[in-house]
C-alpha positions as CSV (number, residue, x, y, z in Angstrom):
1,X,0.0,0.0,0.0
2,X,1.0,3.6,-0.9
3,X,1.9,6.2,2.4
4,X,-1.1,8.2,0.7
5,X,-3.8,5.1,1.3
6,X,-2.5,4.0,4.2
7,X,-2.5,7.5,5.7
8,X,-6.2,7.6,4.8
9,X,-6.7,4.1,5.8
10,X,-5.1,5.2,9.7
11,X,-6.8,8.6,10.1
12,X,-10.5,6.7,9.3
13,X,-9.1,4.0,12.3
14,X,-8.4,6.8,14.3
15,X,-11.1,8.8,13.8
16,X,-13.2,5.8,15.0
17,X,-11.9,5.8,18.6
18,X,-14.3,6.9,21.0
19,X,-13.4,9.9,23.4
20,X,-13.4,7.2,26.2
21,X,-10.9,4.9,24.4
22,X,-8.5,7.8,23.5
23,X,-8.7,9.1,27.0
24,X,-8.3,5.4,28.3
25,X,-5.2,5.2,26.0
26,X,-3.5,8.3,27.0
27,X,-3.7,6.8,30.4
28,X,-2.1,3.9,29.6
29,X,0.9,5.5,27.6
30,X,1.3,8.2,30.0
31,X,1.4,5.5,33.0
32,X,3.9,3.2,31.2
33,X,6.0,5.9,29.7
34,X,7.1,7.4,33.0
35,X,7.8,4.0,35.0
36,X,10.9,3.9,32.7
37,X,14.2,4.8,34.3
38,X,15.5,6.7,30.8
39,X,12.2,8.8,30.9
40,X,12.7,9.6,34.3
41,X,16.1,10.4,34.0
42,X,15.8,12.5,31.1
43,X,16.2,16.4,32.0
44,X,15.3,17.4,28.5
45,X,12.4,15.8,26.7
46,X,11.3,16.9,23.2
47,X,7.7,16.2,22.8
48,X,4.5,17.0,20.9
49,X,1.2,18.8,21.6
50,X,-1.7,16.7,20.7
51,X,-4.8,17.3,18.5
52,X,-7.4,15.4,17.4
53,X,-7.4,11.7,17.5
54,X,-3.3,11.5,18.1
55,X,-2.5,9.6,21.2
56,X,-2.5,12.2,23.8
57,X,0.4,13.8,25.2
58,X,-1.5,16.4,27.4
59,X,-1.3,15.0,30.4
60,X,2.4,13.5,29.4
61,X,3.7,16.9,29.0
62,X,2.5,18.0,32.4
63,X,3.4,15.2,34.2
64,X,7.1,15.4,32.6
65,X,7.0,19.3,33.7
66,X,6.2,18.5,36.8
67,X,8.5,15.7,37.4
68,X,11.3,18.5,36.5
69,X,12.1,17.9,33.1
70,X,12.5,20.7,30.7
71,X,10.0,20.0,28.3
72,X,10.3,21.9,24.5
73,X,7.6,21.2,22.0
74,X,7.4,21.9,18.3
75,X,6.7,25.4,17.1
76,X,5.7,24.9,13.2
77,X,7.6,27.5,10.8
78,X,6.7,28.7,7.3
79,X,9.1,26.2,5.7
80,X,7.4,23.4,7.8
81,X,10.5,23.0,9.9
82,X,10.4,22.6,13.8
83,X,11.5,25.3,15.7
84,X,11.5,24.7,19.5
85,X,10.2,26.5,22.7
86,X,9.9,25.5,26.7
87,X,6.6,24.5,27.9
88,X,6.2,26.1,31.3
89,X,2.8,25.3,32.0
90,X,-0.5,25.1,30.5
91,X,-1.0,28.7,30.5
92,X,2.2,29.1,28.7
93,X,0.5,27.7,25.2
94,X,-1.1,29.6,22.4
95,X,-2.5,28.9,18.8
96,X,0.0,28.8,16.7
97,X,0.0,28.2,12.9
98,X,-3.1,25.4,11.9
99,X,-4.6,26.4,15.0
100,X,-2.1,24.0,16.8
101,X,-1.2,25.1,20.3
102,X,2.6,26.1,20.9
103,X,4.5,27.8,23.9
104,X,4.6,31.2,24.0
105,X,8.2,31.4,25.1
106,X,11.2,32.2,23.2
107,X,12.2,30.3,20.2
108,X,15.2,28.1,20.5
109,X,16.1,27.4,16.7
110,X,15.4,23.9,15.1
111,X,18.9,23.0,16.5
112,X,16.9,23.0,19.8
113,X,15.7,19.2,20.0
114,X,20.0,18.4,19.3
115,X,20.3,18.7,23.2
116,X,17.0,16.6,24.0
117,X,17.6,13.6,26.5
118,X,14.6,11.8,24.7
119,X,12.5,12.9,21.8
120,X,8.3,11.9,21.7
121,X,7.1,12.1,18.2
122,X,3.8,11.6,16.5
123,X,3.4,8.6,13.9
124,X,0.4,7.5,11.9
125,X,1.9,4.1,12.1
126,X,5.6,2.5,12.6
127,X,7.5,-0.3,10.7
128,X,7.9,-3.4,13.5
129,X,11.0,-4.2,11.6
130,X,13.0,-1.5,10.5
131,X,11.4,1.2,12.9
132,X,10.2,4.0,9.9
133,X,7.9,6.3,11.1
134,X,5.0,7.0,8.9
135,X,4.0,11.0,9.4
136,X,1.5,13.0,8.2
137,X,3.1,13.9,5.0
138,X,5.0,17.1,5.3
139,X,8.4,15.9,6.7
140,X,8.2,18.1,9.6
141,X,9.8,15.4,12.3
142,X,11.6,13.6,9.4
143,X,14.1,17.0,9.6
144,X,13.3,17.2,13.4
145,X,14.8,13.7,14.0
146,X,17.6,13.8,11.5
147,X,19.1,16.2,14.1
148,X,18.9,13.6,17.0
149,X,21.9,11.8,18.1
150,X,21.8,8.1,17.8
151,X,21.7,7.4,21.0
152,X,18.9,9.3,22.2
153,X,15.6,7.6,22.8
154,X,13.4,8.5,20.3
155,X,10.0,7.1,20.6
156,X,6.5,7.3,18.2
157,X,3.0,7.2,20.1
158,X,0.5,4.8,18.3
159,X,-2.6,3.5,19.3
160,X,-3.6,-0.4,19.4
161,X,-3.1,-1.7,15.7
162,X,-0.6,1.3,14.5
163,X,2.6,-1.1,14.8
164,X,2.5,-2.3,11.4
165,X,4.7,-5.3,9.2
166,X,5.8,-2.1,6.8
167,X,5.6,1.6,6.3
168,X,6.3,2.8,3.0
169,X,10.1,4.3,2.9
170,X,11.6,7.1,1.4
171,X,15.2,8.1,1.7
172,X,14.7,10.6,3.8
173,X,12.0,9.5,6.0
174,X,13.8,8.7,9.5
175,X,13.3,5.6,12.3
176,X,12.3,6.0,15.8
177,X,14.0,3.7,18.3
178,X,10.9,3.0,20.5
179,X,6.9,2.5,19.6
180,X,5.0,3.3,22.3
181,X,1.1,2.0,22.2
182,X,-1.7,1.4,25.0
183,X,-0.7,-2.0,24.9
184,X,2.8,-1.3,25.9
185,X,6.3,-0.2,25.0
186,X,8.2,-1.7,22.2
187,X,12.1,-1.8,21.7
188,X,12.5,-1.6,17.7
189,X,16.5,-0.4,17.5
């Protein structure tokens, strides 16, 4: 299947989820994210404000802010790269371009996520096997994660069923080292 049908195919699936279920996942992430000793550990953590049907990261990004860690999410710019800014509470976000919230705070530069301790991006789907990320098409966190070191934890939230046999690769679509779903953690790299 093409990334254009299987995109469509994802976004119906998720778009079938029921408030309850997507709260009931976010839970279960959230829960089994922060038992691990690298999560806890980590003192900067690159993450993602949620919309929609993505797995939620709301209550992730708090609960990492108030654990300690510096939390930066995504600031989109005209060119569709990732700038970064520090989250410093829910009263410290604003609509930002597609109506998706960002911080207010100053902007770090897309070098930014470079010094992250562990990276949390959004995927439509991941590859079981060789850990590509499937995105929703503009190569945002494709250029995001080609600045991570390759040691860093990076990890894609999915929900039940997003863990798939193979994602459609391009050269410069990138891997995540982790798949994270309600249904628990997965070690891909």
């Amino acid at each position: 299947m093409d990334k254009l049908n299987l995109r469509r195919e994802l976004i119906a699936a998720r778009t079938s989820l029921s408030p309850g279920q997507l709260r009931a996942n976010a839970i279960k992430v959230r829960e089994t994210l922060l038992e691990q000793p690298w999560v806890q550990m980590a003192g900067l953590v690159a993450c993602y404000w949620s919309t929609g049907s993505e797995p939620e990261t709301h209550g992730l990004v708090f609960a990492l802010w108030k654990h300690g860690a510096t939390v930066i999410l995504p600031v989109l710019r005209e060119d569709d790269d990732l700038d970064w800014a520090v989250y410093d509470g829910p009263d410290t976000l604003a609509p930002g371009r597609f109506g998706i919230m960002e911080p207010v705070d100053t902007r770090r530069g897309v070098d930014a996520v470079r010094t992250a301790a562990l990276v949390i991006a959004p995927a439509l789907a991941v590859d079981r096997h060789t850990g590509i990320r499937l995105g929703r098409g503009g190569g945002s966190y494709d250029r995001a994660l080609a600045r991570v070191g390759p040691n860093v934890p990076t990890v894609a939230l999915l929900h039940d069923g997003e863990l798939i046999d193979e994602v459609p690769a391009e050269p410069h679509d990138r891997h995540v080292r982790y798949a994270m779903t309600p249904s628990g953690l997965t070690k891909l790299m």
